[in-house]
N, C-alpha and C positions, 0 to 999 in steps of 0.2 A: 093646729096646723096653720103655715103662715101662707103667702100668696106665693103662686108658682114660681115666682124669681129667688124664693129661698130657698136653702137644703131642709131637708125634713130628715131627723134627727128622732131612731127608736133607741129605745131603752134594749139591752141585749145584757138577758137573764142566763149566768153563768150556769154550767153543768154539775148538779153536784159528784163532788170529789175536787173538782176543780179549783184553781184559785183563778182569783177573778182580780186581775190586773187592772182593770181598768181606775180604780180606784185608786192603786199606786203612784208616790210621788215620783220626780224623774231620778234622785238619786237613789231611790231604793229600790227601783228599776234597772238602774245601773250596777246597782249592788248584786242584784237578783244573778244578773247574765254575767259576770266573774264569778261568781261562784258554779254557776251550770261550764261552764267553761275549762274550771280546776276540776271538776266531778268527771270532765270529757277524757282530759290527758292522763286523771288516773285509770281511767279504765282501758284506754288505748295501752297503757304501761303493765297495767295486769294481763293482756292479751299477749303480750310479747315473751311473757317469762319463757324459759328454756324449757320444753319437758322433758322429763326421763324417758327413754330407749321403747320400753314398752309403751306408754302413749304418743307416742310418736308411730311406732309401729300401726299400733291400733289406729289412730288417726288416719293414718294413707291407708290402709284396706280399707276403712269405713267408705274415705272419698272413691278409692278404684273401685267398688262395689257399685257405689253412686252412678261414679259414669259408666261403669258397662248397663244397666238398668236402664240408664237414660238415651242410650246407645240401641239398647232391645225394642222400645218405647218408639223411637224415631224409627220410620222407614229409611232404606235406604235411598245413596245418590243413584247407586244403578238400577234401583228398581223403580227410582222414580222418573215419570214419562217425560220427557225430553220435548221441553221446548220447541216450538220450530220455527227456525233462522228466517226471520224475516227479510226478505230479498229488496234490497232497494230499488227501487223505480226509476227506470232511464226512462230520460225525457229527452228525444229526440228534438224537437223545439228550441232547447236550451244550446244547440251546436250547430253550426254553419258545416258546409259539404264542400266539396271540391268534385270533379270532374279528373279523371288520373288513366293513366295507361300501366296496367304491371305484368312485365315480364317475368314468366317462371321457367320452370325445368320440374320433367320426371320422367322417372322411369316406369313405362305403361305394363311391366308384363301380369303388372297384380291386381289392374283394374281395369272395367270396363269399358275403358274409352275415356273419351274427354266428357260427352254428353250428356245430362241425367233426361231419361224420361220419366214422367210421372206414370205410375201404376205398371215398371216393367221392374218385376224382382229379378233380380242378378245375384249369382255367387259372389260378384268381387261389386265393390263399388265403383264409384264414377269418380272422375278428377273432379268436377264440377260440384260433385258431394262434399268430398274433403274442404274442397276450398271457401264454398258457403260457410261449410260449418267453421271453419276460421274467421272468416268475415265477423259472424254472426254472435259467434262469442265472442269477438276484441268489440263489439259495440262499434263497430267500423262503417256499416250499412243500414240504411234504415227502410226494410220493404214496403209496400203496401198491401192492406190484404188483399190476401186472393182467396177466395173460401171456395176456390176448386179443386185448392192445395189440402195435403191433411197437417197437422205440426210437426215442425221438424224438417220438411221437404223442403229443396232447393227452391226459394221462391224472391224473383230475380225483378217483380214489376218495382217501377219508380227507381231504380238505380242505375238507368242509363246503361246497360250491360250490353256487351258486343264481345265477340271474341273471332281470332284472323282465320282459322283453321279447325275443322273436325278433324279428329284423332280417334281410328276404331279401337276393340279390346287388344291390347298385347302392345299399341303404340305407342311410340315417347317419343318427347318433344323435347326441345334444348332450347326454345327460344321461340314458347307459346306463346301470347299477347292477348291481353284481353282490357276493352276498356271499362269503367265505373265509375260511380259514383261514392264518396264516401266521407265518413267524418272527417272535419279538419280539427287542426290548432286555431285555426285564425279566430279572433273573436268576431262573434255575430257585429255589431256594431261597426264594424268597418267592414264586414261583407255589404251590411247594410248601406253605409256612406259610400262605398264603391258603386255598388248599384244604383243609386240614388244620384251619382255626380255622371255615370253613365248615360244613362237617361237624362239628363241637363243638359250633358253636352253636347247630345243628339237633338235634342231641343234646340241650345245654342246655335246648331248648326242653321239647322232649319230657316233661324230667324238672320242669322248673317248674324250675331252678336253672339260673346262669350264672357265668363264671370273669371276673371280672376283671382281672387278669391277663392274661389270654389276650389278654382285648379291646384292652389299652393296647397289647400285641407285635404285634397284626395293628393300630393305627394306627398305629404308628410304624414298618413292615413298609410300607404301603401308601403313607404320605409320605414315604419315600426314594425313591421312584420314580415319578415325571411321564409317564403316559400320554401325553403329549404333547409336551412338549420332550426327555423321553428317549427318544422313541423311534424306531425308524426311519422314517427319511424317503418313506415308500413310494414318495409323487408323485413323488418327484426323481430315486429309481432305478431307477423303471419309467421315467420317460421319455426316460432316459438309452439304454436300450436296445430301445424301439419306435419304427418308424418315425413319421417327421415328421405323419402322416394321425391319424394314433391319438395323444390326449394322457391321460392322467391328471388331472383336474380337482380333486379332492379324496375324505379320507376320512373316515368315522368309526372311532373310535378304539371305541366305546362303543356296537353295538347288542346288540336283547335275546337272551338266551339262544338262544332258538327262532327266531331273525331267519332269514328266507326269502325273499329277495329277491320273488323270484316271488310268494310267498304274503298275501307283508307289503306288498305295495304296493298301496297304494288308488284307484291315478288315474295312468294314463297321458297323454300328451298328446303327439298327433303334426300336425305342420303339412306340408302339401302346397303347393309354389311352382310359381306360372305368370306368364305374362309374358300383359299385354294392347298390343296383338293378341295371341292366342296362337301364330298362325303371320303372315309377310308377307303382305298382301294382294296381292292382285292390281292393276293401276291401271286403272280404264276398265270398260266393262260386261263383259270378261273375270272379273272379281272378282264377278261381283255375285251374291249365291246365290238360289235359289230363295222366294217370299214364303209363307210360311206361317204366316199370321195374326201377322205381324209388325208390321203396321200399314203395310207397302212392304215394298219390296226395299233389302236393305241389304249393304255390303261383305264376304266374306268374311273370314273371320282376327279378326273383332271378337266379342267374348264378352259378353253380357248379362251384367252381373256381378248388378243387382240382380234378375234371375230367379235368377241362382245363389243368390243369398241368401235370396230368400226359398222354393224348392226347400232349403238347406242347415241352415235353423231344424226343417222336417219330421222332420230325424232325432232331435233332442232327445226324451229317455220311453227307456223301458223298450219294445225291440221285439225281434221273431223276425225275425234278420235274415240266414236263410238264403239269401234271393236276391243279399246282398250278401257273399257269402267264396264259396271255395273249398272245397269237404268231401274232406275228409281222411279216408278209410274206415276207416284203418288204427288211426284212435284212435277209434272208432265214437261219437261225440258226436250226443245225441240232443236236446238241450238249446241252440239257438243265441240267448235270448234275451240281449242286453246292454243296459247301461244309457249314454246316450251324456247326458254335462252341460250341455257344449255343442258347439255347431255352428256356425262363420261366416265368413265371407267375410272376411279384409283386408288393408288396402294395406299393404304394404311399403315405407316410405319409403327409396329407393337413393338412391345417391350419382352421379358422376361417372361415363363414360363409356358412356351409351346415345347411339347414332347421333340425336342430337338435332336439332329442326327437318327432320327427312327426314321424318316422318307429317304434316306442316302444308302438304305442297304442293297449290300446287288441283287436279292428279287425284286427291288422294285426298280432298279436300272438296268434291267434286262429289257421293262418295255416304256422306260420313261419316255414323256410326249417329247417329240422331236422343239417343239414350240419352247421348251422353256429349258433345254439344250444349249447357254447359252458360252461361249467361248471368251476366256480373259486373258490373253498373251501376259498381257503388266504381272496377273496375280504368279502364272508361274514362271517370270521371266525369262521367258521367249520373246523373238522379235514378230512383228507385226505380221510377217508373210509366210511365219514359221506355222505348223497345225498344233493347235493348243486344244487338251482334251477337254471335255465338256464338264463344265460347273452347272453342279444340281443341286435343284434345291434341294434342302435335306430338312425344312422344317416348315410347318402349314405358313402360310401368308393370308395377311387381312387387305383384304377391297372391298370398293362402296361403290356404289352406283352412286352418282350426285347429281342430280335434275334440280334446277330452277324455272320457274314458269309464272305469270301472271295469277295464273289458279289454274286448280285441277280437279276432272270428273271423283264423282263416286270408284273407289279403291284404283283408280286408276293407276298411280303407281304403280300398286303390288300388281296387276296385270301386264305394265310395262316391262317390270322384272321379272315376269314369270317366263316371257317371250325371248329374253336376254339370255338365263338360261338352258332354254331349247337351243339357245343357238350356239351357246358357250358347250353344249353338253354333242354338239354334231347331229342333233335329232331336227335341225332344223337351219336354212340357209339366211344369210342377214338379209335376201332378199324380201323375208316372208313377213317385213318389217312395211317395205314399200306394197306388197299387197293386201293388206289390212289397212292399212289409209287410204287405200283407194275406196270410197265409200259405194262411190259409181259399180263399182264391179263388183264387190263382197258387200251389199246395204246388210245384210244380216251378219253378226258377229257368230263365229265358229267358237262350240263349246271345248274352253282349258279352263283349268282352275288358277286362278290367282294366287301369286306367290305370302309365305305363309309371313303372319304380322310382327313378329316380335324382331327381327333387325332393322323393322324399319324406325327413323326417325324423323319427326320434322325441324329440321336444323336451325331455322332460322326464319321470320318473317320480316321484311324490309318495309319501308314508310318512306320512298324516297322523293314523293311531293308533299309529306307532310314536316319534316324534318323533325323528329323528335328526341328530344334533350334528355339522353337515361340518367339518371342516378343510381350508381350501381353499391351493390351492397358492400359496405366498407369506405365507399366513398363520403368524407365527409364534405365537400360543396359537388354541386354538378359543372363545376368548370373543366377544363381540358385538363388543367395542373394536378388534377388527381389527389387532393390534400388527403393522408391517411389519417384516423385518428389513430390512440394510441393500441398497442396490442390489449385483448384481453375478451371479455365477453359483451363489455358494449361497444366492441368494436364492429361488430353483425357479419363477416367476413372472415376474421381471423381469430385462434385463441378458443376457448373453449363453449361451447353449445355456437359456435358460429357456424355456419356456411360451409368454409372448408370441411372442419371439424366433422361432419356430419355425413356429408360425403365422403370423407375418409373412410369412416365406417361402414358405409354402405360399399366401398371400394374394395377397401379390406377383405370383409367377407367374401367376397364374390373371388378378388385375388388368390385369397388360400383355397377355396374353392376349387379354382381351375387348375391352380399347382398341387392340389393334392391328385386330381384327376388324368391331369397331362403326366405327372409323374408316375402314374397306376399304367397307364396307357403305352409309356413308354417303356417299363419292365414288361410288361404283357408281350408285347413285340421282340423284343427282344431276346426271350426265354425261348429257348427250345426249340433252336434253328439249326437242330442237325437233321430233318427231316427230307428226306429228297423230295426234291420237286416234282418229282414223274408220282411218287406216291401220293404226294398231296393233292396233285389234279386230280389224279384215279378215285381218291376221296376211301378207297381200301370197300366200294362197291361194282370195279372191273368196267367201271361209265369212267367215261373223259368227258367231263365240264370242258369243253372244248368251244371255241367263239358263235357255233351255230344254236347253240344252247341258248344264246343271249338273244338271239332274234327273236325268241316266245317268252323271256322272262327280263325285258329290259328297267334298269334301275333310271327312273327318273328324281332329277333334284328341283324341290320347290322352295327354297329357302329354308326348310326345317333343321331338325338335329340327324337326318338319318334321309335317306333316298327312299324311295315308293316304289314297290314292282310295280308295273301297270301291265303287266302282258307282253305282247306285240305292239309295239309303238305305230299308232297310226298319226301321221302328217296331221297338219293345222288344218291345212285348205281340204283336207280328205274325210274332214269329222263334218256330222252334222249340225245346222244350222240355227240360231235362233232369230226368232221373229219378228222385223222389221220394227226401229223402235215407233213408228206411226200406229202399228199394231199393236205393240204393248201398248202404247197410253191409251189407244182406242178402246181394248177391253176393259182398260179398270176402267174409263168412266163407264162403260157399258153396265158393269157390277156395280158401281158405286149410283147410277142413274144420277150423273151430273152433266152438265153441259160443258161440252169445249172453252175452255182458256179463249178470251183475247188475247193475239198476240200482239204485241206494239211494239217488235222487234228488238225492246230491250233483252238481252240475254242472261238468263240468270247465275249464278256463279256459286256453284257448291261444289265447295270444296272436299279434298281428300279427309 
């Protein structure tokens, strides 16, 4: 053995049978590997020959034999246990947020309000449910925890959440507002250099001296990136994953720092729909209601619309309009004056499919309201001074109540319409409007139910000190020019899974709906009108349903699908009283054993 800087070199004792190369010169090495070479391709040549029918035969069963064996052997794909899908990890950190305003739409009758409370099970869900759970799967939001919550619950800390309006069960909105927080497009790095040049320049200020410099890197920082075509598509991907009831309408890209949905809106606006008649009438002097200074007797189911209107001007001013909500003890609000803009009655011009010419039969213009009796010379060309017979309606008509206001009590609407009704219905004089705002004189609100949820809507919320720049769905920039993109599905508006699209369908249905219904209604009527009218009062029990009958079984209408007997209708101011709302707040703290609220004259503002 030599010293470690050489190879060490063993003798390597062949295997007997073996040849033992090592010995071999190079050409007879070379010789050796052509001929293993010639030995290769003759045997690859004998492998190829042709066979006869029968070992060919035999050959493939052997193999198909093979693989079903090898097939028995192997468990199966379906038996064997399934993988599980490893879920990537969002990293919140890795994405800048933005601050946003988004307006939606839905129709309330299938859920429980706008609100979630935690630990209150409900039949139907919440709007606020649905729309988390969109948020929350587009990776849009990023909460923080709350381990008050359980998983899966609406949970709203660190997102900056606000919204303009409570909506109860059965309510829709057309133009709910809520503001958040949520992922953007922008990259972090120039969130970052924004904030960063923000603060400089606040600095700069301070010192009477500014970087120029700075200032060119945060413009040209700021116009690499389009708040608006670069960013995410919010509408498109929330409405991808909300049901068809609930849309996304548009958003702002751009409100102000301190934007509060709630706090920053200046005017709501909510409209209430009723159908005139409000309920079927009755045919013959079965319908006829009791006369109370109505100038006769007149058909039931028909609404005085111009008493409601002018009863519905009364609310207009700044009033204490604790006879009209609900008090809510538990917020102890001592303060119920608002300010209402406007107040009024109007028609709704519909479309297609009311049971048309069924209200034009002569039983029901034998006692049709003198009120809506109205006379048209022009339609049957007569002159002005000539007597022109009376044009009636012959098919239901759609009106709304339309109130705007600053904000409004707990259901207070639906109370304000419920009173509009008594008055539209003769059961009550527009007077009874001025003595319920006198607070002086009625401090306790007289018990009526409150008119029923599902025609109401909140139509619109206003920002008229905050001025906010919508981006609406299908618009592609938010300027005044309205640029469309092209038709199709990413167009979020128009085309198919769009907006329109979607609402059509929900349209749709409801449309055939009501025309299969209005059509059923109006053969029913129609059918089997040779009945004399003396028989049908008589009812074929020898009693005449006669109008004194109506004074012990009067039909009242609450907004529902059908009128309420109540009895003997007794007066507003004639019902008994509830209890001064100083008294209510006073007993729940009394129950609760807590102490009286400071007031510091701010008033607080909970809305409908």
């Amino acid at each position: 053995m030599t010293d470690g800087h050489n190879d060490v070199h063993e003798s390597v004792t062949p295997v007997e049978g073996e040849q033992d190369y090592t010995q071999w010169s190079s050409a007879k090495l070379l010789e050796r590997v052509t001929a293993l070479e010639k030995e290769l391709r003759d045997q690859t040549a004998r492998s190829t020959l042709v066979l006869p029918p029968s070992a060919r035969i035999a050959s493939y069963m052997f193999d198909r034999y093979e693989l079903l064996a090898q097939k028995r052997r192997t468990p199966s794909l379906a038996h064997q246990p399934k993988r599980s899908r490893s879920t990537r990890q969002f990293d919140p950190s890795k994405y800048s947020t933005r601050l946003i305003a988004l307006k939606f739409a839905y129709l309330g009758q299938r859920y429980n309000g706008l609100e979630y409370h935690a630990n209150n099970n409900t039949r139907f869900p919440t709007i606020e449910e649905e729309m988390w759970k969109a948020l929350d799967k587009a990776k849009l939001i990023f909460p923080a925890p709350n381990t008050a919550l359980k998983e899966g619950e609406p949970n709203w800390e660190g997102c900056d959440y606000s919204k303009s309006g409570r909506t109860d069960k059965g309510v829709s909105a057309f133009g709910q507002v809520i503001g958040i927080r949520v992922r953007s497009n922008r990259p972090l790095e120039k969130q970052a250099i924004e904030e960063l040049a923000l603060n400089d320049g606040k600095d700069a200020q301070q010192d009477g001296s500014e970087s120029e410099a700075e200032d060119d890197t945060l413009v040209l920082e700021r116009a690499a990136f389009d708040h608006v075509k670069d960013e995410i598509p919010y509408p498109q991907i929330l409405n991808r994953l909300l049901p068809p009831e609930i849309r996304v309408l548009a958003w702002c890209p751009s409100p102000p720092v301190e934007f509060s949905a709630r706090f920053s809106c200046g005017e709501r606006c909510y409209k209430y729909f009723f159908t005139q008649p409000a309920f079927w009438p009755t045919i013959g002097t079965e319908g006829l209601r009791p006369d109370r200074d109505l100038g006769g007797r007149e058909q039931e189911g028909w609404l005085d619309i111009e008493a409601m209107r002018e009863a519905s001007r009364k609310f207009e001013g700044s009033y204490d309009f604790r006879n009209f909500c609900k008090v809510d003890p538990s917020k102890q609000i001592d303060n119920f004056t608002r300010m209402i803009n406007r107040s009024e009655i109007v028609e709704v011009k519909s479309g297609d499919g009311e049971p048309k010419g069924s209200l034009g039969l002569p039983e029901f213009q034998q006692f049709y309201p003198p009120s809506l009796q109205a006379t048209s010379a022009s339609t049957n060309g007569q002159h002005a001074d000539e007597a022109a017979p009376p044009v009636l309606q012959t098919s239901p008509k759609i009106y709304a109540y339309k109130v705007r206001g600053s904000g409004f009590l707990w259901h207070q609407v639906r109370h304000m319409v419920a009173i509009l009704f008594l008055i539209g219905q003769g059961l009550e004089r527009p007077s009874i409007i001025d003595d319920l705002l006198d607070v002086e004189k009625h401090p306790g609100k007289p018990t009526y139910d409150m008119a029923d949820a599902a025609p109401l809507v909140l139509e619109e919320c206003n920002f008229p000190d905050v001025g906010l720049q919508w981006v609406h769905v299908g618009d592609y920039t938010g300027n005044e020019a309205g640029i469309r993109k092209s038709g199709g599905k990413s167009d979020g508006k128009h085309g198919l899974g769009g907006t329109v699209d979607e609402l059509w369908r929900v349209w749709h249905k409801h449309k055939i709906d009501e025309t299969l219904a209005s059509s059923l209604l109006s053969r029913v009527v129609r059918e089997h009108r040779d009945v004399p009218a003396a028989d049908r009062s008589e009812g074929g029990s020898g009693k005449s349903h006669n109008c004194a009958m109506n004074l012990d079984s009067q039909k009242v209408y609450q907004g529902g699908d059908v009128a309420r007997l109540v009895g003997r209708y007794t007066p507003i101011l004639e019902r008994p009283r509830m209890e001064t709302v100083d008294a209510i707040n006073a007993k729940y703290l009394q129950r609760k054993g807590l102490d009286p609220p400071i007031r510091n004259g701010a008033r607080s503002s909970m809305v409908e």
